[in-house]
C-alpha positions, 0 to 999 in steps of 0.5 A: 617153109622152104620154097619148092619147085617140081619138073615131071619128066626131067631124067632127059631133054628139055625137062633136064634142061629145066630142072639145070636152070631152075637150079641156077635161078630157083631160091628153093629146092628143085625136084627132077622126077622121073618114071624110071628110077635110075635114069632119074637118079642118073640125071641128078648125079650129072647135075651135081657133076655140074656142081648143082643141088636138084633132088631126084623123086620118083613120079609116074604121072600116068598112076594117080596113086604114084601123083598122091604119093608125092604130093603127100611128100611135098605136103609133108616136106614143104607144106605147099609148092611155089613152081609145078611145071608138067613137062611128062609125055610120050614120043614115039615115030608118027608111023611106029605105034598104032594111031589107037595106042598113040591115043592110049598113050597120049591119053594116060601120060600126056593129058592124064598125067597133066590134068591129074598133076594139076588137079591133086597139087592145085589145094597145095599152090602157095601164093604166087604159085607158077604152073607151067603146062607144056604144049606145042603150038606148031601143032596145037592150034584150035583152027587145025581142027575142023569146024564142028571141032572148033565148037566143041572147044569152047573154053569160056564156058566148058568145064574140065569133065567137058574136056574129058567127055571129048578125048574119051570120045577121040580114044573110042574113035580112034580104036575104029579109025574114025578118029578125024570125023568130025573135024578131029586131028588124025595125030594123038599127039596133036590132039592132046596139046590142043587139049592142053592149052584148053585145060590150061586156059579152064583151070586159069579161069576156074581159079579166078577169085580163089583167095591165095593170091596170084597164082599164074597158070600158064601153057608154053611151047618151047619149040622144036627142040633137038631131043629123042621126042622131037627126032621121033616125032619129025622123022625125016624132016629134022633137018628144015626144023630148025631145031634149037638146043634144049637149053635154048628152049628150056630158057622161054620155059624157066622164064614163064615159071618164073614170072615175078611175084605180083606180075598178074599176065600172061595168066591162062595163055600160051607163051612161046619165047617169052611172048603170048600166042593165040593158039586161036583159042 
């Protein structure tokens, strides 16, 4: 079977970036999925202008029935995968959208939408297989968070339901603008990396033993990247960033999921141009 690799995310940005240098070093068909149709197939056509060959598929990762729909596409395709990387969420200003629907939002697209990718394509991951899960360790840090926080991330022994209990608890909390008790960070989008990097380090470890062999799992902060997502987050303080191209950092992305065949580390650990960082996790 022809080997696949798999961007959510990918009509603009760093996922753009991704999906234009898996294209170039990728021995496989590479799939550029969008939410919005036309801007995915927009997205491809600007690639093919480049003389690249990637494959547009629609995919809302917000909507598990939209996450089943594909994966059975890919089965049905493909048989399995070889590179998934989950680069899909959303942006918004810091002080545009209600802290409560920022929370709603990074809930459904940013973890959801990771978690659910993860979970429904872990049973077609080939030998070999690469996940790559987006974060950023600027503001993803386990110490960020309070003490009573930091307990409750405790990876080595909570499960995947643990994680779920907690930003469900977060979502409830920031309804009532008590979302910071208890040592939680006032951003959503702060909270959801954090998550991620746990999630990421839980599936590592879930899939240690598993009989396909070498399947990496990993978590990678690109950076500050110069895209609509960044801009918006940042605000007025873009300019002291230093804020590197979405090819530039989409490069430290490609090189993660494309870590050679046999090649046992990084595995459950957040990578950061072409290094593992702690996260303090």
């Amino acid at each position: 079977m022809r080997k696949v690799a798999v961007v959510t995310g990918a009509n603009r940005g760093i996922g753009l970036a991704i999906v234009r240098q898996l294209c170039k070093k990728f021995s496989g068909d590479v799939y550029l999925t969008s939410r919005m149709a036309d801007n995915g197939k927009k997205a491809v056509d600007r690639l093919k202008q480049e003389g690249l060959n990637p494959i547009f598929h629609e995919l809302d990762v917000s909507q598990p029935d939209s996450i089943r729909m594909f994966e059975e596409f890919i089965t049905q395709q493909y048989g399995g995968i070889d590179i998934l990387i989950n680069n899909a969420g959303v942006s918004f200003g810091k002080d545009k959208v209600p802290v409560f629907r920022q929370a709603q939002l990074c809930y459904e697209v940013d973890f959801m939408g990771t978690l659910n990718m993860c979970k429904i394509f872990l049973p077609l991951l080939r030998p070999h297989a690469r996940i790559v899960n987006l974060t950023n360790s600027y503001i993803g840090k386990k110490s960020a968070l309070g003490e009573h926080a930091q307990n409750k991330l405790d990876v080595s022994t909570m499960s995947l339901s643990d994680l779920w209990l907690i930003i469900d608890f977060y979502i409830k909390a920031a309804k009532t603008g008590t979302h910071a008790n208890g040592g939680w960070p006032e951003s959503p989008k702060q909270m959801t990396k954090t998550l991620i990097v746990a999630m990421t380090k839980i599936l590592s470890r879930d899939l240690k033993g598993d009989p396909r062999k070498n399947i990496l799992i990993n978590a990678c902060c690109p950076g500050w990247t110069d895209t609509d997502g960044s801009v918006e987050f940042l605000g007025g303080v873009c300019q002291d960033t230093g804020l590197q191209t979405a090819d530039q950092d989409a490069s430290g992305v490609v090189w993660v999921a494309s870590i050679r065949p046999g090649q046992s580390s990084p595995n459950g650990g957040v990578v950061q141009k072409q290094e593992v960082i702690s996260c303090d996790f």
